[in-house]
C-alpha positions in Angstrom: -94.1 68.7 212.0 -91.8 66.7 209.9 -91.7 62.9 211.1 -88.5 60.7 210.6 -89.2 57.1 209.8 -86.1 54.7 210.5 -85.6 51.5 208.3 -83.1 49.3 209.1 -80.8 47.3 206.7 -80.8 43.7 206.4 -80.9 40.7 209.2 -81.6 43.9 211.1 -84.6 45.2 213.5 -85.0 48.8 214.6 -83.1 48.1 217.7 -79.8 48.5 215.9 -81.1 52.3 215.8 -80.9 53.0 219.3 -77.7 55.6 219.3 -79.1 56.8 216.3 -82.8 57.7 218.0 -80.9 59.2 221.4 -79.3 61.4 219.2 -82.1 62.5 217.2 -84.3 62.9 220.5 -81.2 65.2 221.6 -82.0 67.3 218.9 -85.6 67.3 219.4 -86.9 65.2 216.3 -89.4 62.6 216.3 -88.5 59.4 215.0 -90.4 55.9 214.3 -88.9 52.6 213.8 -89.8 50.3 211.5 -89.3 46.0 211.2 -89.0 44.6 207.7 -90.7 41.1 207.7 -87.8 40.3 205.1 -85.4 40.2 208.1 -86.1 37.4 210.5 -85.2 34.5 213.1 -88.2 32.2 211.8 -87.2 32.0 207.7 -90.8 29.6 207.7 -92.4 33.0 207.7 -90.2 34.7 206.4 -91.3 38.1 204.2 -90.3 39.3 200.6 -89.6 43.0 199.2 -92.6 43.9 198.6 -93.8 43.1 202.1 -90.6 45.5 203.2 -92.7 48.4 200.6 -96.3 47.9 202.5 -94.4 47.8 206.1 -93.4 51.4 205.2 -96.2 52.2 203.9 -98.2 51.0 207.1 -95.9 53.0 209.1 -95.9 56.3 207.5 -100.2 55.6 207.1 -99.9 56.2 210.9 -98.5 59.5 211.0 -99.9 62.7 210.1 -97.4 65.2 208.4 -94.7 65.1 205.9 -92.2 61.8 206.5 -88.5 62.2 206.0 -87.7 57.7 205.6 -83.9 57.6 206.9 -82.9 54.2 205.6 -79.9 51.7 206.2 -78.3 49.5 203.3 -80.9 47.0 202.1 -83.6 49.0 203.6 -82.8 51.5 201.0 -84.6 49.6 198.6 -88.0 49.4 199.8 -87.0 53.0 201.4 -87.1 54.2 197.7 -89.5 52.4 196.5 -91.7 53.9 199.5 -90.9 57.5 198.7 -91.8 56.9 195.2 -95.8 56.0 195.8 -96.3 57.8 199.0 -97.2 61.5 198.5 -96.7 62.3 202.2 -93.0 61.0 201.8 -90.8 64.3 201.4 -87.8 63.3 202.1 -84.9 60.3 202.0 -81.7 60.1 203.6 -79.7 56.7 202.5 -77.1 55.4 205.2 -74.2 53.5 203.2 -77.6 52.2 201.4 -78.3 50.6 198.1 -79.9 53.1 195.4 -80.6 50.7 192.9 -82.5 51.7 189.5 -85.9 50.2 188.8 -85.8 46.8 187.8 -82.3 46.1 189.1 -82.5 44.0 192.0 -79.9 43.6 195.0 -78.5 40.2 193.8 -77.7 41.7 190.4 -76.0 44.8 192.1 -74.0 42.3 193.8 -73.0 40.1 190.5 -75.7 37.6 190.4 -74.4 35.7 193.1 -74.1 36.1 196.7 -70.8 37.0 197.8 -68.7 34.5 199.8 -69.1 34.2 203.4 -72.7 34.1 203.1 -74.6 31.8 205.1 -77.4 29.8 204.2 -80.5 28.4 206.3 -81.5 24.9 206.0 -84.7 25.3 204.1 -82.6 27.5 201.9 -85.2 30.1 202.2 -82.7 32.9 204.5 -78.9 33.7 204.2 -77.0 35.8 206.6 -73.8 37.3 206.4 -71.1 35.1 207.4 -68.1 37.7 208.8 -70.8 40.2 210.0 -68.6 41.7 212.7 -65.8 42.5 210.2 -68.0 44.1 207.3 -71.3 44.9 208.6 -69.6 46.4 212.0 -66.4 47.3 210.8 -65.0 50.2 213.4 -67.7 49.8 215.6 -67.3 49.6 219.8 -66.1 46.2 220.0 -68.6 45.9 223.1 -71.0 47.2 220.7 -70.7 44.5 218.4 -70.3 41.4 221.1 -74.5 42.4 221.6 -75.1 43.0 218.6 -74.3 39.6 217.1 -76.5 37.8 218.6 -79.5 39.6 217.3 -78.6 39.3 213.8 -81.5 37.6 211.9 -81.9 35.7 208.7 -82.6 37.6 205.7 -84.7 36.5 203.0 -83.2 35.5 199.5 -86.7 36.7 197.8 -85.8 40.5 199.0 -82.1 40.1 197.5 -83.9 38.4 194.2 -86.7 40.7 193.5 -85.8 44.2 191.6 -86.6 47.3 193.0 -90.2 48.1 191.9 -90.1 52.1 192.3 -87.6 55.2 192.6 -88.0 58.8 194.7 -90.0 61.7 192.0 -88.2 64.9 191.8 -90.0 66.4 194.6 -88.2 64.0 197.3 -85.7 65.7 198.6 -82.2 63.2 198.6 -79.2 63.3 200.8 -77.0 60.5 200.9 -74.4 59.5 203.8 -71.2 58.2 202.6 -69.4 55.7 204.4 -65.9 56.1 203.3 -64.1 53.1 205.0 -67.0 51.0 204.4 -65.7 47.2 203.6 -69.7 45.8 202.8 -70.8 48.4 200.4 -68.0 49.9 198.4 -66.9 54.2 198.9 -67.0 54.6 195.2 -70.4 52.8 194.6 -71.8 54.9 197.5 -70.7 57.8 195.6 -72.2 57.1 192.2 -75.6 56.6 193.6 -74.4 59.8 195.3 -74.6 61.9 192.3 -78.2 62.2 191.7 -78.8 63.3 195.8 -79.8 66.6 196.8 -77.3 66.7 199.1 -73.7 64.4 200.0 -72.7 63.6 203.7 -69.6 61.9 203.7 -68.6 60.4 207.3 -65.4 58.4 208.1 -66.8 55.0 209.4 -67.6 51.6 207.9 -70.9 50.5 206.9 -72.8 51.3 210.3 -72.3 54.6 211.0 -75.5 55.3 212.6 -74.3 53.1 215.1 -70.7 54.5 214.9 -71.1 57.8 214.2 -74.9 59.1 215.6 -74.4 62.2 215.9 -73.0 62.7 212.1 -76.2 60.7 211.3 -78.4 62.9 213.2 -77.0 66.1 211.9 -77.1 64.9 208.2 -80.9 64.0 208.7 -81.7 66.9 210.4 -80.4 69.3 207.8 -82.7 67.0 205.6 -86.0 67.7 207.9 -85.0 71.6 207.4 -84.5 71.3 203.9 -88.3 69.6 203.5 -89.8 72.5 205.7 -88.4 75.2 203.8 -89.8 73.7 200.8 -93.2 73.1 202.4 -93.1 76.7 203.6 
């Protein structure tokens, strides 16, 4: 049985994937969470991208069975990364998520600078997004969003500063979700990345839409878990 491990973007913890797991536990796949020590409300502690990669990897160590990682923005960094040097890692889907090349890190997909409207703590060590509720939640429940604020953490500058260290092998199977009205991560970026997947979703939400759009989430992975077992088979 094919296992679905959920990663969550940045100043994020697995919580913000609970519509996403109802849906996919309406459809009768398992699903893990994961926390990235990169995302945090202590930035003393705070973890790098590399501690993002063996968090993964600690996580999929646990399960037995081929791993579809289902990853969020930022998390589809170390996601990557992940698929690339762990052999029980068939599958990837990236939600609105950052496919960057080896040796390109987030900051340099973003210009070398962090945009404005970022946020940064007083030992200069976390930033957070400044207009969260307009980018990062853009056409979510309003309601939705009121909760969700205060839960969003600090996010470490190493994980924005360090390049990404590995990329999926041809054996992973690839789909992307799209975000099309997505105001954090552009359409059109989305869409480049895009090219190289195995398969395209493209949903109308902005950059959350497993928090949005679930169901379109679900059914996007799930065609991805099918797609791994008829290769396995």
């Amino acid at each position: 049985m094919t296992t679905i491990v959920l990663v969550p973007g940045a100043m994020h913890g697995a919580w913000v994937f609970d519509p996403l797991l109802a849906a996919l536990s309406e459809r009768g796949v398992t699903a893990v969470t994961v926390d990235l020590p990169s995302s945090s409300d202590d930035t003393a502690g705070i973890g790098s991208l590399t501690d993002d990669v063996d968090a993964i990897r600690a996580a999929v160590a646990r399960i037995e069975g081929p791993v579809v990682l289902a990853a969020h923005s930022y998390g589809g960094v170390p996601a990557r990364a992940a698929a690339g040097t762990i052999e029980s890692v068939r599958g990837l889907v990236m939600i609105a998520a950052f496919a960057l090349p080896v040796g390109v890190s987030l900051l340099d997909a973003q210009g070398g600078q962090f945009p404005p409207g970022y946020e940064r703590s007083a030992d200069g060590r976390g930033v957070k997004i400044g207009d969260i509720a307009e980018t990062i939640y853009s056409g979510v429940d309003p309601a939705v969003v009121e909760k969700a604020l205060p839960r969003v953490q600090w996010q470490s500058v190493e994980s924005f500063t360090q390049p990404a260290p590995a990329e999926p092998g041809p054996d992973v199977t690839i789909t992307t979700v799209i975000a099309t009205d997505d105001k954090a991560l552009p359409a059109d970026q989305q869409r480049q990345w895009a090219e190289s997947s195995d398969a395209q979703v493209s949903v109308a939400s902005g950059h959350s839409p497993h928090v949005s759009h679930p169901d379109a989430v679900a059914d996007a992975i799930v065609d991805t878990v099918r797609r791994v077992d008829a290769t396995a088979s």
